[in-house]
Each structure stands twice: as C-alpha cells, then as structure tokens.
SENU-916115 format. One record per residue (C-alpha): residue number from 1; residue in one letter; x, y negated, z. Coordinates in steps of 0.02 Angstrom, whole numbers. Example, Ala and Ser with C-alpha at 12.3 -4.5 7.8 and 13.67 -1.06 7.14 Angstrom:
// SENU-916115
[1,a,[615,225,390]];
[2,s,[684,53,357]];
This chain:
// SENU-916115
[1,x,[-2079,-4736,1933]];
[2,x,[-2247,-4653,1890]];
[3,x,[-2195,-4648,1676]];
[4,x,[-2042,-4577,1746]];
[5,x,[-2099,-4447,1845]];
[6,x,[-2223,-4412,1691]];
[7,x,[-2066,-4399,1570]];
[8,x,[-1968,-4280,1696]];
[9,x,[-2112,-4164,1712]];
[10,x,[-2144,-4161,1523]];
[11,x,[-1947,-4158,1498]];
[12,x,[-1944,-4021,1611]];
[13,x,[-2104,-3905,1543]];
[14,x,[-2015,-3931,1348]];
[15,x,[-1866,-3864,1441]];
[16,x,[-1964,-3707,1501]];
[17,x,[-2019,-3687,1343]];
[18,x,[-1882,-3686,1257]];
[19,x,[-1784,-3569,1387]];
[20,x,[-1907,-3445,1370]];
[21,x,[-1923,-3444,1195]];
[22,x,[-1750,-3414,1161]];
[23,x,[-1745,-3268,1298]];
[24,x,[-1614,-3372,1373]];
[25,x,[-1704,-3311,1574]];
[26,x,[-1633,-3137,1514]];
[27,x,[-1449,-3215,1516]];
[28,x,[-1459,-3346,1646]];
[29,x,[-1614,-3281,1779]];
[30,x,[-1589,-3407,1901]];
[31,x,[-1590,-3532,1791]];
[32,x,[-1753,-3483,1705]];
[33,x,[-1852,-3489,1906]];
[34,x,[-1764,-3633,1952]];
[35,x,[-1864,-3729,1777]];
[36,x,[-2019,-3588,1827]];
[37,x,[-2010,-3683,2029]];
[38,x,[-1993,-3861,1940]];
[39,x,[-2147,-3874,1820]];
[40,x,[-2234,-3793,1960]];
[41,x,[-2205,-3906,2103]];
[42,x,[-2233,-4068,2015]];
[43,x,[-2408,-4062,1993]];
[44,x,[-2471,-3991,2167]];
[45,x,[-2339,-4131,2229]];
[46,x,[-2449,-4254,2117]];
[47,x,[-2593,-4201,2172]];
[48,x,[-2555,-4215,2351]];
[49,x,[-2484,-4393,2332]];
[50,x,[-2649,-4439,2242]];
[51,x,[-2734,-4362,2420]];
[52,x,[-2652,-4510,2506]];
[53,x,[-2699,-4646,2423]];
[54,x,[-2857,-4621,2381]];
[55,x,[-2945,-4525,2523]];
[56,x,[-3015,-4545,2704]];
[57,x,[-2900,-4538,2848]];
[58,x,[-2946,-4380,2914]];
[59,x,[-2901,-4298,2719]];
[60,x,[-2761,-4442,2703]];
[61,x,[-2673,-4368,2849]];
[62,x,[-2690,-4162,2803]];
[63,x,[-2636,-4227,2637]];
[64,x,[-2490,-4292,2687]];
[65,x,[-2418,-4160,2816]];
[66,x,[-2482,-4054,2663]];
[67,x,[-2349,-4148,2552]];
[68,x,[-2200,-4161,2690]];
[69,x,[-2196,-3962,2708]];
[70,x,[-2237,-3918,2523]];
[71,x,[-2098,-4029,2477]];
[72,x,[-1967,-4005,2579]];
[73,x,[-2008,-3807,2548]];
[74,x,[-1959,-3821,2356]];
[75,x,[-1808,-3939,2399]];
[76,x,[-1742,-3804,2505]];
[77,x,[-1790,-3655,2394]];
[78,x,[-1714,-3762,2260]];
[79,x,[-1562,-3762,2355]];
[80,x,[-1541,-3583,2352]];
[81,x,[-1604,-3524,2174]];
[82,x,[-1445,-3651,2128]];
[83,x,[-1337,-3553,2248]];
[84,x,[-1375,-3397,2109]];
[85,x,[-1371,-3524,1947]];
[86,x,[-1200,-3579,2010]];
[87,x,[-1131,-3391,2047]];
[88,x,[-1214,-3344,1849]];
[89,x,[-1118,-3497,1770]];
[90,x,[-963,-3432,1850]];
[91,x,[-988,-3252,1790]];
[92,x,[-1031,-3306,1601]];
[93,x,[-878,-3418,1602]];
[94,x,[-762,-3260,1654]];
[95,x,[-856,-3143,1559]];
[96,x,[-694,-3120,1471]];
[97,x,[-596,-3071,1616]];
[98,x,[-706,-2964,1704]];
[99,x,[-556,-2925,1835]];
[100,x,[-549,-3115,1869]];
[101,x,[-710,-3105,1876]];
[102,x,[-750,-3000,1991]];
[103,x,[-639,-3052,2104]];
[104,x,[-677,-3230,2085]];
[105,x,[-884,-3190,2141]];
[106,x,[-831,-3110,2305]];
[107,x,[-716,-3272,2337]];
[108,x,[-883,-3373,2272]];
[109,x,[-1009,-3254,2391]];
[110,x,[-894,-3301,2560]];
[111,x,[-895,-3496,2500]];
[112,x,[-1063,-3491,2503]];
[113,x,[-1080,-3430,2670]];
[114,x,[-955,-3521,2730]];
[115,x,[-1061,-3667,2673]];
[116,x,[-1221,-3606,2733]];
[117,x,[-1161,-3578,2916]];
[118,x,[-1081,-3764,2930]];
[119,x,[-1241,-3825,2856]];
[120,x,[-1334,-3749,3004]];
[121,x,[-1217,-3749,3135]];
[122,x,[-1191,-3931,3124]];
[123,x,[-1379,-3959,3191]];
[124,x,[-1423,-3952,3370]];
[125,x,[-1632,-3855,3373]];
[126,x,[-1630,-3896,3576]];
[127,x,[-1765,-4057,3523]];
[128,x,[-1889,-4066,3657]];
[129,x,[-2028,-4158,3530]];
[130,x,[-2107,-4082,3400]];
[131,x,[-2069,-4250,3289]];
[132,x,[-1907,-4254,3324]];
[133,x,[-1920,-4070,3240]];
[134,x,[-1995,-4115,3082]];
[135,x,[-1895,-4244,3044]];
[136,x,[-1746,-4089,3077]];
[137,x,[-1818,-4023,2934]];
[138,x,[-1753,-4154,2785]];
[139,x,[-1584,-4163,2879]];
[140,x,[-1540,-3976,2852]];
[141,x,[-1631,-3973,2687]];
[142,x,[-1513,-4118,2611]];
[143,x,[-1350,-4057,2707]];
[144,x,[-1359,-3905,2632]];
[145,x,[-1399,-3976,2435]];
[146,x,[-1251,-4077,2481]];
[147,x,[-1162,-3904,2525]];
[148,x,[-1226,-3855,2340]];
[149,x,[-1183,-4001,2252]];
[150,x,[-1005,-4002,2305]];
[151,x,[-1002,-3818,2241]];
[152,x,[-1087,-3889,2079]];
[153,x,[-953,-4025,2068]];
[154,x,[-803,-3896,2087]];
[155,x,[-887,-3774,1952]];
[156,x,[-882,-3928,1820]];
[157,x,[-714,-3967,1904]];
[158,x,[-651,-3801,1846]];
[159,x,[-737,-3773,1681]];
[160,x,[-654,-3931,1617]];
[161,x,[-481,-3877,1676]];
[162,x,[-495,-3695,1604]];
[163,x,[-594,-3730,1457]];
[164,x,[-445,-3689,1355]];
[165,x,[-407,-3527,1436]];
[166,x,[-571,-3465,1444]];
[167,x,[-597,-3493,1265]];
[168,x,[-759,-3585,1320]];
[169,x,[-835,-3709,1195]];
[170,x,[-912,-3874,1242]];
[171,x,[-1051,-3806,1117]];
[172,x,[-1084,-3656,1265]];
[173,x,[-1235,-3657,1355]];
[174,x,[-1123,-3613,1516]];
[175,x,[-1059,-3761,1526]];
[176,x,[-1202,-3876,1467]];
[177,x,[-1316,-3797,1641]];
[178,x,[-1128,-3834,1744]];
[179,x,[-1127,-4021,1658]];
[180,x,[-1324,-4057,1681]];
[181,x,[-1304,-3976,1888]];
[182,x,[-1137,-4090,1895]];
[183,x,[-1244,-4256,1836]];
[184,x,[-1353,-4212,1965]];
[185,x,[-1238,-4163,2103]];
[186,x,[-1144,-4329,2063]];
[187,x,[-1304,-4419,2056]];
[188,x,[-1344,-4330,2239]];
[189,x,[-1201,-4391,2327]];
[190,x,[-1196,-4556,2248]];
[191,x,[-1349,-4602,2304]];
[192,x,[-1346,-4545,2506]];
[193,x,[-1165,-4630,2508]];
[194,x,[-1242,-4806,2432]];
[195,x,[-1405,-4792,2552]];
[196,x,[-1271,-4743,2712]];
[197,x,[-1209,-4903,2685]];
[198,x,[-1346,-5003,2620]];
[199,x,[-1523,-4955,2654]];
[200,x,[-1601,-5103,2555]];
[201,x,[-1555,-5020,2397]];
[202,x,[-1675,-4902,2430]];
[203,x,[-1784,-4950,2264]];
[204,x,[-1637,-5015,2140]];
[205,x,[-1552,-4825,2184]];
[206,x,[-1738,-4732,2142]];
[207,x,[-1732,-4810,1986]];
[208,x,[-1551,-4747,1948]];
[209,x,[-1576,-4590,2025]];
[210,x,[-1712,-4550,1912]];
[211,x,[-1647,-4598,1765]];
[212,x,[-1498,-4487,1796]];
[213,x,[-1630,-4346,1839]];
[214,x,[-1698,-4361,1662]];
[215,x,[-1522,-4375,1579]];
[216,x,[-1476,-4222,1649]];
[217,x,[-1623,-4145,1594]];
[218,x,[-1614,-4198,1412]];
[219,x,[-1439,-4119,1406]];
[220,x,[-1506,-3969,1468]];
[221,x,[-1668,-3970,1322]];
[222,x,[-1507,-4036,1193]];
[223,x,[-1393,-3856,1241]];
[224,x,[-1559,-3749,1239]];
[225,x,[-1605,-3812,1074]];
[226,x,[-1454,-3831,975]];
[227,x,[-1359,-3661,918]];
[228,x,[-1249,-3579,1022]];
[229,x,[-1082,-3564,928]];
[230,x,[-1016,-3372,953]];
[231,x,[-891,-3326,1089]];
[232,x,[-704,-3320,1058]];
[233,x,[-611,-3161,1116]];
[234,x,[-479,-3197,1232]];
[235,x,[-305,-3164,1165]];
[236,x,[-159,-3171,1263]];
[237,x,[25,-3102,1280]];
[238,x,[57,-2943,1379]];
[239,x,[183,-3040,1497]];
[240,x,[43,-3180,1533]];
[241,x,[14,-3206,1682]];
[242,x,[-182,-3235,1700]];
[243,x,[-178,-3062,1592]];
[244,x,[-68,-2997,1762]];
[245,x,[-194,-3060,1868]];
[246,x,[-341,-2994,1782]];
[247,x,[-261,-2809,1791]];
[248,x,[-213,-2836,1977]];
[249,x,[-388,-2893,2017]];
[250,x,[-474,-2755,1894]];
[251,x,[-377,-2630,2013]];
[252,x,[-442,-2700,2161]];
[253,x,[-563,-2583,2239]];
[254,x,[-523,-2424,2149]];
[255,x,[-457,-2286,2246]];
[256,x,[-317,-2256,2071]];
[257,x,[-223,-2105,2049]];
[258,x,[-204,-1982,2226]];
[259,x,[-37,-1939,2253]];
[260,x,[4,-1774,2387]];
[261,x,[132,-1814,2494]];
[262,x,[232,-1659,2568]];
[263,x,[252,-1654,2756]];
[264,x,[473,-1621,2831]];
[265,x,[509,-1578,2979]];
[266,x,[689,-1701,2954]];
[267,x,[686,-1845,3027]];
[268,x,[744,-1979,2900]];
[269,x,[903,-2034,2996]];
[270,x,[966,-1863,2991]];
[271,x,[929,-1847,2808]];
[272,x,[1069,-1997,2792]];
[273,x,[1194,-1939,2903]];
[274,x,[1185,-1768,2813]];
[275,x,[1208,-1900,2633]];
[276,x,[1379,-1995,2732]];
[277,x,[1448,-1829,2794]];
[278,x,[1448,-1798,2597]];
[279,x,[1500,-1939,2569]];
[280,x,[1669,-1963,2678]];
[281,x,[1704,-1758,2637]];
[282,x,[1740,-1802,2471]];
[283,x,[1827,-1939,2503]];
[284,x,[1936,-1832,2612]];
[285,x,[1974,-1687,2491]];
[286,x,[1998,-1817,2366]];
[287,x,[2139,-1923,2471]];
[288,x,[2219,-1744,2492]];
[289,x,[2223,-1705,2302]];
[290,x,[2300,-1872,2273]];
[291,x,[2460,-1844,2425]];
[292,x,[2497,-1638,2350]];
C-alpha cells in the first residue's frame, strides 16, 4: 500500500505537470485545482501519518485529530471542485450546441442542489456527544461523493450515448476526464456496497481500490499527453430535431422581437356576431336572387 500510494502521488504530480504545460487549466479550471488540491494533500497527509507511528502519545494523538480533520477537509473540498469539473465536461461536450447547452447547465446547476440538500437533509446534527459528531463528519463527506459519483456515472452514461451526435471523439480530452471520474465513481460505489455487506474485505477491497485509483489516473496522464485530434463541426438537417431544440433553447431567455398590441373597446363576442349577421345576410339576399 505504501509503493502504491508513492506511484499515485508521482502519477498524480506527472499529471500536474503535464496539465499545466499544455495550458490545459485555461480550458478545464476545475480540473487543473482539483490535480493543484491532490499533489498537495498527499504529502502533509504523509507526514501526519508518519506523526502516528513514530511519536509520543501526547504528539501521536494531535497528530492524529490533525490527520482526521485535514483529511476529511480535502475529501469534502474534493467533492465540490468535481461538482465544477463535472458542469465543465458537460459544457465542452455541447460546445457545439450552445442552446443545448445552456439549457442543459441550468438543468445540471438544480441537480446539483437537489443533490446537495438530500445529502444534508438526510443527517440528523441533534447528537448530544461531541464523538458522536466527528464521526458525523465522514458520513456526510462520503454521502455526498456518492451524490457526485452518481452524477459522474450519468455524465459517462451520456457521453457514450451521444458520442455520435456530438461529434465527440474518443481521442477528446472531454471525455478521457468523464472516463477517468467514471472509473473512479464506479470504483466508489463498488467498494462501500462490497464493505456494506462484508466488512472483512476491508484489506482485499484497499488493494483494488487503489489500483483502480492509479488506472484512472494513468488514463488521465495517457489523454493529457497524447494529441488532441481537432473538433468536428456539427452538421445537421434543418428539419432535425436536436437542431429544433437547440433554436428553442437558444431563444430561451431573450425578450425576441416586441410586438404593440392596440387596445378595442369591442368585446370579442360581439366582433363575431357582427361576422354571422354577415354571414346569414348574404345568405338571405342570395336565397332571394335564386326564387326571382
């Protein structure tokens, strides 16, 4: 476990480097801090598991508290910068229909909240220990990265299915962050359903889980390193109907053209018994020209 943690954080710095050396944080921001947050954490978290082990009690104990709140404060933060990573996958995969596209981030915004309000409403804060309030802390902190990777999962979910539409290559950055985050999500959820069930697993599952930690990371260092093959433009029919869709949801929001509407004093029930009065008078003069 310790060569493993050595290889993500080296995995994970080469990452950095290579993110920031191909100005890829100017494209994808979140994604740069949320690299910037992990090649940061991992050594202070080091560092305060070395604490532990090898000193007194009185620094063994600081150290540790030191490492429950550190830790749990980058899981959660981590939690959110993906919130954003998510939301700027989404808007480079539209970037082609920027009606869909804005429409589809205010659908994506009120998902998010959605998920951030069960996430906390599903916890009860009326503990009367302060234990029993630590150990709150991990519970919201993995409901909501569970929140985050079922967002993660549905992002891959729908990349694969519109792939085609979008004119989005496999070869696109886009969707090599969505397929690393989905690893990961999968990986997530995989391994709190197998240790729901059976908690003996714990050390078999640590294993797996961070091997699929430094999977996903190598496919993220593989799409930042290779060349990005150039976008398609999107061509469609006039009568399509996601090009229908994009116009309705480009119009949404706009206040379009103003159109001044003249104010009668006729009711519109009189206006059409004034239209059948017509109506029957010729039918009248015209039954008389047909009996002379």
């Amino acid at each position: 476990m310790s060569m493993m943690s050595a290889v993500e954080f080296l995995l994970s710095a080469v990452l950095a480097f290579i993110f920031w050396k191909k100005e890829l944080h100017r494209r994808f921001p979140a994604m740069g801090a949320y690299l910037a947050l992990r090649v940061a954490t991992a050594p202070v978290l080091y560092l305060l598991l070395l604490g532990q082990q090898m000193a007194g009690q009185p620094l063994q104990r600081t150290c540790s508290l030191a490492y429950f709140y550190f830790y749990w404060a980058a899981y959660i933060a981590s939690a959110a910068i993906l919130l954003f990573v998510t939301m700027e996958v989404f808007r480079s995969a539209l970037a082609g229909l920027p009606g869909l596209m804005k429409f589809g981030i205010v659908i994506f915004r009120w998902a998010v909240l959605v998920s951030v309000i069960v996430t906390f409403s599903s916890f009860s804060f009326a503990h009367g220990t302060t234990h029993h309030g630590l150990l709150l802390i991990p519970d919201i902190a993995s409901s909501l990265m569970r929140s985050v990777s079922i967002l993660e999962l549905s992002l891959l979910a729908f990349l694969c299915l519109c792939m085609n539409t979008l004119r989005l290559s496999i070869r696109d950055i886009a969707f090599g962050i969505a397929l690393g985050f989905g690893l990961m999500a999968a990986n997530d959820l995989m391994v709190s359903l197998f240790l729901s069930l059976n908690p003996s697993l714990t050390a078999p599952l640590q294993f797996l889980y961070q091997a699929l930690v430094l999977v996903a990371l190598g496919v993220w260092a593989t799409y930042a390193a290779m060349p990005e093959p150039a976008r398609q433009a999107i061509v469609m029919p006039v009568n399509s109907t996601i090009y229908r869709w994009n116009e309705i949801a480009s119009a949404l929001g706009h206040p379009g053209t103003q159109v001044a509407m003249r104010r009668t004093d006729s009711f519109f029930l009189t206006d059409v018994e004034k239209v059948v009065e017509k109506v029957l008078t010729r039918s009248n003069l015209k039954g008389r020209q047909s009996e002379s």
